[in-house]
N, C-alpha and C positions, 0 to 999 in steps of 0.2 A: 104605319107601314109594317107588313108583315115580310120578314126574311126566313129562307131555310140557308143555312152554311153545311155544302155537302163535301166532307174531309175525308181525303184520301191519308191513312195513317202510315204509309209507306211513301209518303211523298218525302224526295230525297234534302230539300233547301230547308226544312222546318223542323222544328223541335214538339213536342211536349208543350214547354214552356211559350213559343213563340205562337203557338196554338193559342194559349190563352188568352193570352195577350189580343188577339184575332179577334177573339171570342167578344173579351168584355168591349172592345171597340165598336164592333158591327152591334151589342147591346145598347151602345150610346143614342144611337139613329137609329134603330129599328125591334122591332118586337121578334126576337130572332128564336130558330129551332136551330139545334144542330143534329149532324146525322154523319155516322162514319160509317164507308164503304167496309165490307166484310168480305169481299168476293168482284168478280169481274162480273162485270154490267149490274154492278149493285147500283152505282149513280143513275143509270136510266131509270129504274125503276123508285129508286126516290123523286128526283124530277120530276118525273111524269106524275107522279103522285100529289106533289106541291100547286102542278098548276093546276091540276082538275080543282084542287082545295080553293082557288084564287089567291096563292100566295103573291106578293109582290116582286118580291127578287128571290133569287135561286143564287147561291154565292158559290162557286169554285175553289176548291184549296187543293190545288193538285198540279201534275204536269199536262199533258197534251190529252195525254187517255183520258184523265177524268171528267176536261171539257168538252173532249168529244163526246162522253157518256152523257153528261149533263143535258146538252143540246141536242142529243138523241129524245133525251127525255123528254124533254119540253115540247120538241115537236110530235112527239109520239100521242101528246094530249089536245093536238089540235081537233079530233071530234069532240070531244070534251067541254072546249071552247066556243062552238055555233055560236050559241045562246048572247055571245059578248061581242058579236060582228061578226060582220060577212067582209070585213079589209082582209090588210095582207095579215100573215103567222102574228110578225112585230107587233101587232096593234093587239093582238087576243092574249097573248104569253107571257107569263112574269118576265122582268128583266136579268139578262145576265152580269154576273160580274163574275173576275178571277181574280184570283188573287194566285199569282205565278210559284209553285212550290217545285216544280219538276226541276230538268237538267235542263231544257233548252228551252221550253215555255214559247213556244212560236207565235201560239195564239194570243197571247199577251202586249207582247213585244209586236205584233203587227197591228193592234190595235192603239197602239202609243201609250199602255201602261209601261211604268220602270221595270226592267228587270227583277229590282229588289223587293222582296213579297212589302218591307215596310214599308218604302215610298207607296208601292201599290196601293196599299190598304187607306193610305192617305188620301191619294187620289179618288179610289171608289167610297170612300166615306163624303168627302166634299160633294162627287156625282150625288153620292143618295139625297144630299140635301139640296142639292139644288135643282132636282132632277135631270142631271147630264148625259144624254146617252149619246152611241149614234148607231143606226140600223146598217146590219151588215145581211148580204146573200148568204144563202152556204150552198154549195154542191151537195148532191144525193147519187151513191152509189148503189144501185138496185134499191134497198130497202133500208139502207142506212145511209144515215146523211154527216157529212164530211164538215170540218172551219174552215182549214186550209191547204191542204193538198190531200191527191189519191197518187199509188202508184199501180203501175202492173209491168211485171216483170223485172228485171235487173234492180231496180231501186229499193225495190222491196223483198227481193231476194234477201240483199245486204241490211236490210234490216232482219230478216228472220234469222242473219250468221248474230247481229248484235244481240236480240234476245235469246240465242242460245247461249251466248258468250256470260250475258249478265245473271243466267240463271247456275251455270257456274262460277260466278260472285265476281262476277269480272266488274270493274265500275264503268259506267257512261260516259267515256269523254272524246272529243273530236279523234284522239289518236284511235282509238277503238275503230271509229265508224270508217278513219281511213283506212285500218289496217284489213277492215272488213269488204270494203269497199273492193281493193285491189286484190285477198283473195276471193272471191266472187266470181268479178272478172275473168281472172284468168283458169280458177280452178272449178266452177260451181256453174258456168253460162256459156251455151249454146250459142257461139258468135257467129257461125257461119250458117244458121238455117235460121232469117228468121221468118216469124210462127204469125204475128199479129194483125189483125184489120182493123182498122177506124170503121165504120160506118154511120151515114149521115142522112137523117129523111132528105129524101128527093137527090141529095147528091151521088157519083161513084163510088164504090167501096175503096178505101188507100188501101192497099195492100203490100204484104212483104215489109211489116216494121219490127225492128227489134226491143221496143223497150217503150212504156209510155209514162210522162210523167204529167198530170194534171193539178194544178192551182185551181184553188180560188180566190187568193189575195197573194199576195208580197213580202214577204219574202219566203221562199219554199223551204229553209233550214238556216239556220245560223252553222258556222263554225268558231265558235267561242265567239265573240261579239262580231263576227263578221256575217254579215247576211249574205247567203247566198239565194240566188231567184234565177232558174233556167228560163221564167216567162216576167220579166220585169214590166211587163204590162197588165197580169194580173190584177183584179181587185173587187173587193167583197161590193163595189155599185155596179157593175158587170157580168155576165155570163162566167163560165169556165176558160182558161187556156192551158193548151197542151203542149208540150212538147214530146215528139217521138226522134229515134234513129233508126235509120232504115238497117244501118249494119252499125256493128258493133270492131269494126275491123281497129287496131291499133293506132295508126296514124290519125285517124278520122275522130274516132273518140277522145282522144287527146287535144285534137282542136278545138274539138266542141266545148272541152272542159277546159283550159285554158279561155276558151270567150267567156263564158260563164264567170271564172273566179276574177276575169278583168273586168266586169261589171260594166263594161262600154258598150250599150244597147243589146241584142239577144242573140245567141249563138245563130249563125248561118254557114250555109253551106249546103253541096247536093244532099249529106245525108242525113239533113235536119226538115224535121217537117213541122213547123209551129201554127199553130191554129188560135186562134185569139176572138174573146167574147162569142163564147159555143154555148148554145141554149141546150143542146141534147145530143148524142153521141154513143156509139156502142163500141166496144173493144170484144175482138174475138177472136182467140188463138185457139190454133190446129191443136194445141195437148195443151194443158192444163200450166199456169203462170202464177208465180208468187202475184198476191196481190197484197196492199196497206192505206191504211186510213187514218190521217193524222198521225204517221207512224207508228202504228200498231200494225203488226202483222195479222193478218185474219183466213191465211192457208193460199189456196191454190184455185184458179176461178179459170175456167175456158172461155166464160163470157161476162161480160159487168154493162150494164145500161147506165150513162152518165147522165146525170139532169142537172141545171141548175135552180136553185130556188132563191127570188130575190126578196128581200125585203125580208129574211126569215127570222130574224133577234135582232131585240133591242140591248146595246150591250153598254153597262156605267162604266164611263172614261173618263 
């Protein structure tokens, strides 16, 4: 079996040391390369690299960014792969594993790896030899494709105050995202006009929404070990689900967030519009809308085509 381990060196849970240790395990079960990112969107293009080679697995050592890079990558080399089937992506593409090294590791933790990179590593070693996987969808936003959520607008506003925050050496922690969260809100977002369309083949345009937030699995963010999921019906054997708000007015967003952090079936209400297992979808605002991918901010988008794609990796659990 041939491995690549693509290490992110600024991943915040690992060391040096704990690196190595990574190292010589994944060498026990496989004929492994390693490969450290140097730059944003270095992982894709290692990725993509590995599978055109027919490498076996592609190993993650990173937070959310670099699995999304990763599985950017991998499916980036589906013409590369004809020649190995005409199935789904899963069937043609090395497999993925992660090994969770970020702050909140979503991707990890929704596919029932441990939080802890060691348990992990334990886990995706036993996968490799026995070959355990299981096939997950992913969402595709325009030309990049997504694990576990998209946002546009408000959600990901508040993440572009966090990576401001953290580039000023602020650390990652739920108080951050809250604090970011509520100035946002009140000081950073247009609550009273809002800007956004869904649009659906063959359906009417929804019109007049303020904010949208898109899954593709379960849970859409942890806060410290508690998961939160505005679409608790998400999941990677299904389509997309969305949750949008029509307004953003004070009373109304507070309920909706209070259903949410009470975890007892999905936010409702007149100004909740939730849409569940969505094959394809467009988001279109009057002026230009933070938008984010696996929580990474990726700037400002007037228009985004949402797809889903099923069957798209096979991932060691």
């Amino acid at each position: 079996m041939r491995a690549l381990l693509v290490v992110n060196p600024k991943a915040t849970t690992t060391s040096e040391r704990s690196r190595d240790v990574l190292v010589r395990a994944l060498r026990s079960e496989a004929d492994l390369t390693v490969e450290y990112t140097r730059r944003r969107s270095h992982a894709v293009t290692l990725a993509r690299q590995a599978a055109e080679l027919g490498v076996d697995v592609v190993v993650s050592l990173g937070g959310d960014g670099t699995v999304n890079e990763v599985a950017n990558g991998l499916m980036q080399a589906l013409p590369a792969t004809l020649q190995r089937g005409d199935g789904p992506p899963a069937d043609r593409l090395p497999a993925l594993a992660v090994v969770p090294g970020g702050s909140t590791n979503v991707f990890a933790r929704a596919v029932g790896l441990p939080k802890d990179w060691v348990e992990s590593t334990g886990v995706i070693l036993e996968g490799m030899r026995l070959g355990r996987f299981r096939t997950v969808g992913l969402g595709k936003a325009d030309d990049r494709y997504f694990t576990f959520c998209a946002g546009f607008g408000l959600d990901a506003a508040v993440i572009r105050r966090v990576e401001r925050a953290r580039r000023r050496g602020r650390v990652s922690t739920p108080a951050l995202y809250m604090r970011s969260v509520v100035n946002e809100y009140f000081l950073g977002t247009d609550r009273r006009h809002p800007a956004i369309s869904l649009e659906r083949p063959g359906e009417p345009a929804i019109e007049s929404l303020a904010n949208a937030i898109i899954q593709n699995t379960t849970p859409w963010t942890f806060l410290g070990d508690r998961p939160i999921s505005p679409n608790p019906d998400a999941s990677f054997d299904l389509g997309l689900d969305v949750l949008a708000l029509r307004q953003l007015h004070v009373p109304s967003t507070s309920r909706t967030v209070t259903q949410i952090l009470a975890r007892k079936g999905g936010p409702h209400g007149r100004q909740v519009l939730r849409l569940h297992d969505v094959a394809e979808f467009t988001l279109v605002a009057a002026s230009p809308e933070a938008f984010q991918l696996d929580g990474d901010y990726l700037g400002e988008r007037s228009k985004v085509r949402f797809t889903s794609v099923p069957q798209a990796l096979r991932v060691i659990c």
